[in-house]
C-alpha positions, 0 to 999 in steps of 0.5 A: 203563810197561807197554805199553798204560799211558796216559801221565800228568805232573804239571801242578801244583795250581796249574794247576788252581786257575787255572781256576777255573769249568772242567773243573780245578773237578771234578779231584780234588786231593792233599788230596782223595785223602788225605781219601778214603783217610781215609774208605776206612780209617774204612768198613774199621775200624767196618764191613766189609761195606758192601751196595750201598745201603748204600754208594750212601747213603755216596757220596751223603752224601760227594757232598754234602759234596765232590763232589771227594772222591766221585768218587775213591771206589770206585763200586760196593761191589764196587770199595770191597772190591778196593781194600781187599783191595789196601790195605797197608802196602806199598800206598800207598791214596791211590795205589790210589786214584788207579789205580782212577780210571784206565780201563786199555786192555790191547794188543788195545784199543789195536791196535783204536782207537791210531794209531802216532805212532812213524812219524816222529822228530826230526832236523835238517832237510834244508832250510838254516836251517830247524832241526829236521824229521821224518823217516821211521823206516822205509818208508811206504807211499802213503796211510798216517796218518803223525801223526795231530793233535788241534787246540787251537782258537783262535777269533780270531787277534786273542788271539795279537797282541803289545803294548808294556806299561807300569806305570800310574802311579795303579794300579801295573797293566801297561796297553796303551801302544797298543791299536791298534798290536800290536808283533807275534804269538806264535810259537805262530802260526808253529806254527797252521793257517790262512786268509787270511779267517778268524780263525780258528787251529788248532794241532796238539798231534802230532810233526806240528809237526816237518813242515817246507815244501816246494813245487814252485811254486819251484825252488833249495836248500830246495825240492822240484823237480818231486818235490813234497812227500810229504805233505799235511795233511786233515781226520780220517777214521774215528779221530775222530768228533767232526771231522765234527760240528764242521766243520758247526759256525759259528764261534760255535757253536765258539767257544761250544764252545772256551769250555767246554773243548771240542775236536773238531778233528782233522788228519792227515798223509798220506802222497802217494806211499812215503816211504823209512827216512830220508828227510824228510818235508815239507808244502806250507804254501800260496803266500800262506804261501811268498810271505810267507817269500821277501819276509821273506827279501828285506826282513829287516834284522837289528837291531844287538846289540852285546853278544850273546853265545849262551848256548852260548859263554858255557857253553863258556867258563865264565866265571863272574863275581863281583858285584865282577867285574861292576861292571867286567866285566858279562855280556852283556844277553841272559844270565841266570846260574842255579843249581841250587836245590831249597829253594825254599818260595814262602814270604816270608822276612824274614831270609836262610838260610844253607846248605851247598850241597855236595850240591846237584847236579841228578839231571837235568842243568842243560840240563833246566832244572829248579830253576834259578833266578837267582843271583849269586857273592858268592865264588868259590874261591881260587887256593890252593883250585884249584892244590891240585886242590881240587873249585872251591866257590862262595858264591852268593846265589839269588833264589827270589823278590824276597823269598826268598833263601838264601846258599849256600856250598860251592856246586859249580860243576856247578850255575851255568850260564848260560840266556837271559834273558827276551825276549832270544832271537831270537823277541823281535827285532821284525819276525821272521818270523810266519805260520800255515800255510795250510788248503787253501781246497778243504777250509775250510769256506766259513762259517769266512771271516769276514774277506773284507772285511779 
């Protein structure tokens, strides 16, 4: 990646095709690059020299046909012939194509309008329990930008209430057992911005999310003193011009905005005296925020799980069961065993495969969490085989899906690992901890306070 390349992943077609009447409607797709290569190739064999009209009449008729596929084409008949020119066998034109859709930013754009999101790095924090922080990379001065923060707007903080589900018993679809008692909040709360008389949520997407709390309002371990934090959290200044317009905006009018895919919210982190290499750095979340932690703290009773086991110790100790060993000996309820797997092909199989699964073995690492899937030991190596030193092979089943499964023998025991199983961590315990992170009532916008009444 070359300095000032902007930084692209691959979020799958199938994200896309779930927002059906969005933005994700205009976004090329993989057949639509290929179809325009297709197109590109047939303009270069029969016609090499394409005017301007000639090749504005082109895209019009391709627009007709496929707006999808007219935007990936060459906008003017000059670009046609400098991807064309670039067109080989050692050039990919679906990729070249794909390049001249992309704006390229040199380093004197990127110096004029970047903010640096490099001042900070992860670590574990200073405060007891309270996991990971942000701390400074080197000295930052009073008053610098330390991360600047695109908000993701969530206009009622009703969507991020939890509820117990069951199966309907006529429709077989999951309903609300109560529609009245939400059993708890997402953990994305914990993560958002906002205040006690609005419903509204804003929910930075920077390394801002790393910041931990500290407040001088209480003294003892975890606490600031009379330093106070070395932070504060404002509304964006000059780098975003759109904060400005939306903070004169209703709550309608924004959530009318956030519908069609709009966002215009910016934070950033200040810095509120030097902030020395190393040293952590730490917002004041707000007194009702402070105040609903230290009653939590008080009241919290931790519910009995009798069989917990964390997933780190069962890895440690690699105790890897057979389907006849759990029948008298099963993992703990929390757990889930996984397997590396890259043969998946979504498609419903009537009959089992059967694979060899010597080379299977992630480029990754397991902890990446990529292709694991759950599975289960149907055979585990013989004691002959490990005496001899012998590499320990497996014969496992692994569950793509209900209805694709694979057998796979001579399965390395690098690729089983252990992993959570699905809502048994500790974000799933009820009564945890929620509460988003105050805005300064001197900064919210006095038309956002829609619950006063509440």
């Amino acid at each position: 990646i070359e300095a000032g390349e902007e930084l692209f992943a691959d979020y799958g077609e199938e994200w896309l095709d779930s927002r059906e009447e969005t933005f994700a409607d205009y976004v090329p797709r993989q057949d639509d690059f290929r179809k325009a290569a297709t197109i590109v190739n047939k303009i270069t064999k029969h016609q090499q020299n394409l005017g301007d009209k000639q090749y504005s009449m082109l895209r019009d008729i391709v627009n007709a046909l496929s707006d999808r596929v007219a935007t990936v084409l060459p906008k003017t008949s000059q670009e046609f012939k400098d991807v064309n020119s670039r067109n080989s066998r050692k050039n990919d034109l679906t990729k070249l194509l794909a390049l001249n859709t992309v704006l390229e930013r040199n380093l004197t754009w990127v110096e004029e309008n970047g903010l640096c999101l490099d001042l900070i790095r992860p670590g574990i924090s200073t405060i007891p329990g309270a996991g990971r922080g942000a701390f400074s990379q080197g000295y930052i001065q009073e008053g610098t930008i330390i991360s600047p923060a695109p908000l993701l707007t969530i206009p009622n903080s009703d969507n991020m209430l939890m509820y117990e589900w069951e199966d309907d018993e006529e429709t077989g679809e999951k309903v609300k057992i109560d529609e009245d008692i939400p059993i708890g909040k997402q953990i994305a709360v914990n993560y958002c911005f906002g205040h006690l008389d609005s419903k509204l949520l804003l929910c930075p997407m920077t390394n801002m999310l790393l910041m931990n709390h500290c407040s001088n309002r209480i003294s003892g371990e975890g606490h600031c003193g009379n330093r106070g934090p070395n932070a504060k959290v404002q509304w964006a200044t000059n780098w975003d011009k759109d904060t400005p317009e939306w903070l004169k905006m209703s709550l309608d009018e924004i959530e009318k905005a956030t519908q069609v895919g709009s966002r215009g919210l910016s934070f950033e982190v200040v810095a509120t005296r030097d902030i020395a290499p190393g040293e952590e750095v730490l917002i004041d979340y707000g007194l009702n925020w402070e105040t609903a932690w230290q009653e939590h703290v008080e009241n919290w009773e931790a519910p009995e799980t009798p069989d917990y086991v964390p997933v780190r110790t069962m890895k440690e100790f690699g105790d890897l069961r057979s389907i006849d060993e759990l029948e008298t000996d099963p993992y703990p309820a929390n757990v889930q065993l996984v397997c590396y797997f890259d043969k998946c092909d979504e498609e419903d199989e009537e009959e089992e495969k059967v694979l060899d699964g010597k080379y299977m073995i992630s480029r990754v690492g397991l902890d990446a969490e990529e292709d694991l899937y759950y599975c289960e030991i149907i055979e585990k190596p013989s004691d002959v085989e490990i005496n001899k030193n012998e590499k320990e092979s497996f014969t496992v089943r692994v569950f793509c899906s209900e209805e694709e499964t694979y057998l796979v023998k001579s399965y390395p025991k690098e690729s089983i690992t252990f992993r959570m199983e699905k809502y048994a961590s500790d974000q799933h315990l009820p009564g945890v901890f929620r509460h988003f992170i105050e805005i300064d009532d001197e900064i919210f916008p006095e038309e956002w306070k829609n619950v006063k009444d509440a």
